[in-house]
MIBAVO-481086 format. One record per residue (C-alpha): chain; x, y, z. Coordinates in nm, 3 decimals. Example, Ala and Ser with C-alpha at 12.3 -4.5 7.8 and 13.67 -1.06 7.14 Angstrom:
c / px / py / pz
A / 1.230 / -0.450 / 0.780;
A / 1.367 / -0.106 / 0.714;
END
This chain:
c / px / py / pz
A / -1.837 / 0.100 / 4.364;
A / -1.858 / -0.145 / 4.075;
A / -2.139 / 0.002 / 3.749;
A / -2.089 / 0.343 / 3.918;
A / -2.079 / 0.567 / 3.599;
A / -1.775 / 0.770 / 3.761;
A / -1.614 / 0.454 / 3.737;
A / -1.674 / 0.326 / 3.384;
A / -1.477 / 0.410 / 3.133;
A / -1.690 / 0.534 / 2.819;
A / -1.534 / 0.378 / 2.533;
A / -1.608 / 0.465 / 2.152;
A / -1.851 / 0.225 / 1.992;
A / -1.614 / 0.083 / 1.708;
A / -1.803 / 0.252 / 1.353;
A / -1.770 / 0.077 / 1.035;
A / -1.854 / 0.141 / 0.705;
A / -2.130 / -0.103 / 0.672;
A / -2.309 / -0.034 / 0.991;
A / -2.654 / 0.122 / 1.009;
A / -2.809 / 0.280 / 1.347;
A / -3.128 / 0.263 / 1.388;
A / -3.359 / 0.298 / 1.663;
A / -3.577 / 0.017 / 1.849;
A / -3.901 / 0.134 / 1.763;
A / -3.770 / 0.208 / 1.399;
A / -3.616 / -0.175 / 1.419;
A / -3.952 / -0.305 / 1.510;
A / -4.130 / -0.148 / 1.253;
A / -3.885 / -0.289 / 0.979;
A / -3.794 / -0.636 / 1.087;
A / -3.808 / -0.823 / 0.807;
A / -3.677 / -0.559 / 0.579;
A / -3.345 / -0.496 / 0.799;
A / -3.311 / -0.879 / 0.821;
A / -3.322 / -0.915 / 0.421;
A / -3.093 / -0.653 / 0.419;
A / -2.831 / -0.817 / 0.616;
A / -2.879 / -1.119 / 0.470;
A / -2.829 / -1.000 / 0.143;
A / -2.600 / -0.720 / 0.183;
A / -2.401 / -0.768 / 0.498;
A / -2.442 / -0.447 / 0.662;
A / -2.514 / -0.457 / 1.014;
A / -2.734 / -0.265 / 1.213;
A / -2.680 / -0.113 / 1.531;
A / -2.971 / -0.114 / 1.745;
A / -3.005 / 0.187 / 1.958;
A / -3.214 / 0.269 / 2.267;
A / -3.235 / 0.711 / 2.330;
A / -2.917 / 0.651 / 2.110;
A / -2.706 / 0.391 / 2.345;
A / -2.632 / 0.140 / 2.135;
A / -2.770 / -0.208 / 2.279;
A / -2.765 / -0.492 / 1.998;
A / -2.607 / -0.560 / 1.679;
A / -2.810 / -0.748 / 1.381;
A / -2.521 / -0.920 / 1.172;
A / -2.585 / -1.181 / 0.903;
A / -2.536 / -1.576 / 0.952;
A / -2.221 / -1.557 / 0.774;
A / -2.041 / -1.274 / 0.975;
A / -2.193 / -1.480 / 1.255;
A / -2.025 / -1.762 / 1.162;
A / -1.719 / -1.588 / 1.089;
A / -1.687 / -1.410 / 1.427;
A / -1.755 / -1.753 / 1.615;
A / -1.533 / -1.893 / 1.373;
A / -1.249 / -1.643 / 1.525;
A / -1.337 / -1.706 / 1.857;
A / -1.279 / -2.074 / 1.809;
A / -0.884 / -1.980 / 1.678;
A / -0.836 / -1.738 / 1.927;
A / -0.953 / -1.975 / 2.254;
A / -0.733 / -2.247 / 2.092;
A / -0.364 / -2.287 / 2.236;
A / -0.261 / -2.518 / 2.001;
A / -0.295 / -2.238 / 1.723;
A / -0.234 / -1.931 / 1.941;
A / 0.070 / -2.091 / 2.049;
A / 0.292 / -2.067 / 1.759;
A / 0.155 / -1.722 / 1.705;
A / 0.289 / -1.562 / 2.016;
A / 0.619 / -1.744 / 1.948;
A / 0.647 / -1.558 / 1.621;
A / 0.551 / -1.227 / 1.791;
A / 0.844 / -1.287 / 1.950;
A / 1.056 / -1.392 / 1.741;
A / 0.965 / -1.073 / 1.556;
A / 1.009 / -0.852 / 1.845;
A / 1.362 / -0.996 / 1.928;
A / 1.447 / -0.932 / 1.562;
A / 1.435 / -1.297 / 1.453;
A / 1.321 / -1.202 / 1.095;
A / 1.339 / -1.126 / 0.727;
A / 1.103 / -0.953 / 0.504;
A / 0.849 / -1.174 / 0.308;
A / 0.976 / -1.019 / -0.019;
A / 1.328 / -1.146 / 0.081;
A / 1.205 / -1.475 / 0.156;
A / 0.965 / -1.517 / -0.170;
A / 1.282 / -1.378 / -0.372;
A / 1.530 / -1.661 / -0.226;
A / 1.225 / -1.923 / -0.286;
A / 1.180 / -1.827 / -0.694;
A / 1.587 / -1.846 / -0.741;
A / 1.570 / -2.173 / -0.606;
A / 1.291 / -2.272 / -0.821;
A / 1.497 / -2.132 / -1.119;
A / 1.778 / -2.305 / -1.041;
A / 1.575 / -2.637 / -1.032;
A / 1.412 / -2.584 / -1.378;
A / 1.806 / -2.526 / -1.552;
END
């Protein structure tokens, strides 16, 4: 049965460093504050409910980070090339940056003589 709780898989809620929990009725109480907060600081706060998490208050530029992502992530046209370096990379179709960068400032050496 789909939503049955024997079913559902309890996963972790992700913690970061800049994340705050705090109750709804604590929330309520301190709108404004935790929204100048956020604003000002970044950190996010986790809105709990008998201490489920249920909402997350992030600021507009996190916001407009993670839509920002989204946008990358939904577009072939830039995914595309990604997964074709994944495999390149997993076939063994590479050479360490250092390598690369160390080639690059010989040649730019070489130029300058």
């Amino acid at each position: 049965m789909r939503g049955s709780p024997r079913m559902e898989k309890k996963r972790p809620m992700p913690s970061f460093s800049r994340d705050e929990q705090v109750s709804t009725s604590a929330f309520r109480r301190n709108l404004a504050s935790h929204v100048q907060r956020c604003a000002k600081t970044g950190r996010r706060f986790v809105v709990t409910d008998r201490a489920k998490p249920q909402a997350v208050l992030v600021s507009m530029t996190e916001w407009n980070e993670i839509q920002e992502t989204l946008e990358v992530l939904s577009d072939s046209s830039l995914m595309g090339p990604l997964a074709s370096l994944d495999a390149a990379i997993a076939a063994g179709r590479h050479r360490p940056a250092k390598d690369v960068f160390e080639e690059l400032r010989g040649r730019s050496k070489g130029k300058a003589s």
